[in-house]
C-alpha positions as CSV (number, residue, x, y, z in Angstrom):
1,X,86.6,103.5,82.8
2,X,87.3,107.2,81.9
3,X,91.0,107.4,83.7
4,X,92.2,107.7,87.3
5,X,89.1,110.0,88.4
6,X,86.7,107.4,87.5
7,X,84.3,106.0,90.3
8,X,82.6,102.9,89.8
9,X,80.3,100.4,91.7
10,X,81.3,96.2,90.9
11,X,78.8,93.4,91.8
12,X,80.4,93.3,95.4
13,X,82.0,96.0,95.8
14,X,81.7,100.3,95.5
15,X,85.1,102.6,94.8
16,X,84.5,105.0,97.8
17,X,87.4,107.2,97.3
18,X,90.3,107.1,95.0
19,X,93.2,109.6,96.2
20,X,96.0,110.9,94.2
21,X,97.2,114.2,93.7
22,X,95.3,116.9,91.1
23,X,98.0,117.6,89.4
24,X,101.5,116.6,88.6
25,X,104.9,117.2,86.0
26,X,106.0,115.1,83.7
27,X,108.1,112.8,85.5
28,X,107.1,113.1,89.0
29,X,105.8,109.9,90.9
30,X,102.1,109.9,91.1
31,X,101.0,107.9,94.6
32,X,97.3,106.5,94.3
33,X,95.0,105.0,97.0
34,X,91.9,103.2,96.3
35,X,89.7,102.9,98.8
36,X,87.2,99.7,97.9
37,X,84.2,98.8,100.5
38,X,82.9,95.5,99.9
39,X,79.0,94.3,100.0
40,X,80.0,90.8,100.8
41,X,82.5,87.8,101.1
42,X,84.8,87.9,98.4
43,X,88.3,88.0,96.7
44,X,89.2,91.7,95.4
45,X,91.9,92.9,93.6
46,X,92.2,96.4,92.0
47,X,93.6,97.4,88.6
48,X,93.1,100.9,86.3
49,X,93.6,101.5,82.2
50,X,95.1,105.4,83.1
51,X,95.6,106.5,79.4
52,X,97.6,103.1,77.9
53,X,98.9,102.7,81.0
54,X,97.8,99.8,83.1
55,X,97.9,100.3,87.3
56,X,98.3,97.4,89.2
57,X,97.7,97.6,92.9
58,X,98.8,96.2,96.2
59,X,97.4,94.0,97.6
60,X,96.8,91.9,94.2
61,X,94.0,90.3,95.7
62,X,92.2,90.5,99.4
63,X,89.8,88.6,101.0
64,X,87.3,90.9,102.5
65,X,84.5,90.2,104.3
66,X,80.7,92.5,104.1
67,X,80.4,96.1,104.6
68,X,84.5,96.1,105.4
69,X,86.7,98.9,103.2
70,X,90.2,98.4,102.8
71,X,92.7,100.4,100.4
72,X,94.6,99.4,97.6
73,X,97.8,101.2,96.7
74,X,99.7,102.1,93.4
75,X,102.0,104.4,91.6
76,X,103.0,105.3,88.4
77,X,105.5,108.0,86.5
78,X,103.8,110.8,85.2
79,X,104.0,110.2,81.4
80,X,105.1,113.7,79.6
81,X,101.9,114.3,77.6
């Protein structure tokens, strides 16, 4: 995965949006939404390698049933880089 930006498409599911800001200071809180639609039954849980930082998201892990989307929520603390 090439950071926060990255879109990718799993065995059941497809990223269809990911939205966070463009831009942000050191410091700030960074607010992310992943919007995930899902291709069948399943468990699915969320999670992103943003630099060395690893995002977890909320829910951990939904059940979701076909052609559903649901969003998955994070945040993290702008590193000063």
């Amino acid at each position: 995965m090439q950071g926060i930006s990255a879109i990718a498409v799993g065995t059941y599911t497809w990223i269809v949006d990911i939205i966070a800001p463009a831009s942000a200071n050191a410091g700030d809180l960074v607010n992310v939404e992943v919007k995930v639609y899902c291709l069948s039954e399943a468990y699915i849980g969320v999670n992103c390698l943003y630099d060395d930082t690893l995002l977890s998201f909320t829910p951990e892990w939904i059940w979701m049933t076909p052609y559903t989307i649901r969003s998955f929520t994070s945040s993290f603390t702008m590193p000063n880089k």
